[in-house]
N, C-alpha and C positions, 0 to 999 in steps of 0.2 A: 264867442257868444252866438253869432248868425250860423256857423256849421252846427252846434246843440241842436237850433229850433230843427234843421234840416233832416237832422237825424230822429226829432221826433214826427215829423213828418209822413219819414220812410217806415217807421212804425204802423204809423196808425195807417198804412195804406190808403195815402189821400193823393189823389189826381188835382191838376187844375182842369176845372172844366169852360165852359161859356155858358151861360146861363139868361134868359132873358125873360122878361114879366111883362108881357102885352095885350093891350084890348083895347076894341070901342070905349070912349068913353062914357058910352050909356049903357056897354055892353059888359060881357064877364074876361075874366082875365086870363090868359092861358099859359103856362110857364113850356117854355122851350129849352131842352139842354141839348147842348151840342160839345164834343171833342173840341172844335176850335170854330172862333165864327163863322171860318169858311166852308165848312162841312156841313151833310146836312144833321137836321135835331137826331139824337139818338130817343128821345124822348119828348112827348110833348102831352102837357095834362091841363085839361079844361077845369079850371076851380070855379065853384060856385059863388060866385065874389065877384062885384062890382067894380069894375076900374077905377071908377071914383072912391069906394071905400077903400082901395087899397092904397092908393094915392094920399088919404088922409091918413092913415097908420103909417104910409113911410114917410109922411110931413114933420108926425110925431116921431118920430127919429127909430124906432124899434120895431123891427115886423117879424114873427116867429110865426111860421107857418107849422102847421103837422098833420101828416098825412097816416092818417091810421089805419089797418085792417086789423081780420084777424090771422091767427097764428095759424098755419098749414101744417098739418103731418109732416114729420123728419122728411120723409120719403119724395117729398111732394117740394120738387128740385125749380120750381119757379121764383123768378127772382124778385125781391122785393121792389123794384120799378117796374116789373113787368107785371105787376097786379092790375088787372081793369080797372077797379074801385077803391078811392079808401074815400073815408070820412074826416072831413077838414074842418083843422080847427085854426084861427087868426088870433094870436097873442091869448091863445089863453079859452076864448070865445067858440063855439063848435057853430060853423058858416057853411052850414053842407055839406057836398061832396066835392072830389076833384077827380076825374073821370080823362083814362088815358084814354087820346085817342090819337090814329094814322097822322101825318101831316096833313095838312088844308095844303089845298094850293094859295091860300091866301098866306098861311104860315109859313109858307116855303116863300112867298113875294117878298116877305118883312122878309126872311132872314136873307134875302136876296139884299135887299138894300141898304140892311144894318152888318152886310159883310165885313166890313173896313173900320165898322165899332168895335172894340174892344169893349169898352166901357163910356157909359154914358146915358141918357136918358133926354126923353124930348117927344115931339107927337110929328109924324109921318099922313101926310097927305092923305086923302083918302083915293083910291084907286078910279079912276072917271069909268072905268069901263066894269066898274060892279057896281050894282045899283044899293045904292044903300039905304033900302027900303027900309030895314029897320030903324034908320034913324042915328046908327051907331056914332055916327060922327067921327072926328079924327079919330088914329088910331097911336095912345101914347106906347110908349116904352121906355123900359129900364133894363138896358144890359152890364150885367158885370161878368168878370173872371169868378168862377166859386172855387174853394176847393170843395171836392168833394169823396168824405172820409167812410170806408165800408167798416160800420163798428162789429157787424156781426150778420150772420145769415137775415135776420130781424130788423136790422136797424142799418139807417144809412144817412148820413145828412150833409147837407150843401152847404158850407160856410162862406157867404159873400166876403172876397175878400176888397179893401178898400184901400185908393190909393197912398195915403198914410192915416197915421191916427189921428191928426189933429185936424182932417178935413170931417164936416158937418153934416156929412150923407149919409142916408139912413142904415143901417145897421141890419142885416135883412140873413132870417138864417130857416133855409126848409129842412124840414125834419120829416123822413117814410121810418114807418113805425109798425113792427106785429105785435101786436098786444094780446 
């Protein structure tokens, strides 16, 4: 039964990756994917989305994000995370944009000190030697394992994967999409 799932797995050409969802809580949320937590992010995208809304939607048990553009010419050999821009939608709801950008040294800090998480969530000190002028306040997060499955040159998505099924945390699935 557990060799089947493995072999659909190798199908669908799905990695595990590290995946983490962080921000002020007064501020916006940035998703971090990394190879493993010890590495740095291969990708990191700024969503237009409030920590705290996101925090409510993953209270309510279910978060589908989708990251949308549009379609490129065949020719036109850029990868679908390597798009600058798409347009985000949160369960359904279209909440902006999510906008890739370089690491922060502030984002490279988190992943500094959520190195040795795998998996877990909670809110991280804020830094005394940055002035947090804006107000951001702590800084939460939610790290998990994703897999993360290439359906086609177009589509791509990160499957949080959770420690069994009968635990009661949220259920959190991003979706990069050409439409």
């Amino acid at each position: 039964h557990h060799h089947h799932q493995k072999t659909v797995a190798a199908v669908n050409n799905a990695a595990k990756i590290s995946g983490t969802l962080f921000g002020h809580r007064n501020g916006r949320v940035s998703l971090s994917i990394q190879e493993n937590p010890r590495c740095l992010p291969s990708l990191v995208v700024e969503l237009s989305m409030q920590t705290t809304t996101l925090q409510k939607e993953m209270a309510a048990g279910m978060v589908r994000i989708a990251l949308e553009c549009e379609k490129r010419s065949e020719k036109d050999k850029t990868k679908i995370i390597e798009e600058p821009l798409w347009t985000m939608y949160c369960n359904g709801k279209k909440s902006g944009y999510g906008v890739r950008r370089e690491a922060t040294e502030e984002d490279l800090h988190v992943m500094e000190l959520l190195k040795a998480v795998s998996m877990g969530a909670g809110v991280l000190p804020v830094r005394a030697d940055v002035d947090d002028a804006d107000g951001g306040g702590e800084l939460a997060y939610m790290r998990a394992p994703f897999e993360h499955v290439v359906g086609s040159r177009d589509s791509e998505t990160l499957y949080m994967l959770s420690p069994d099924q009968g635990n009661s945390g949220p259920d959190v699935t991003i979706f990069f999409v050409r439409i």
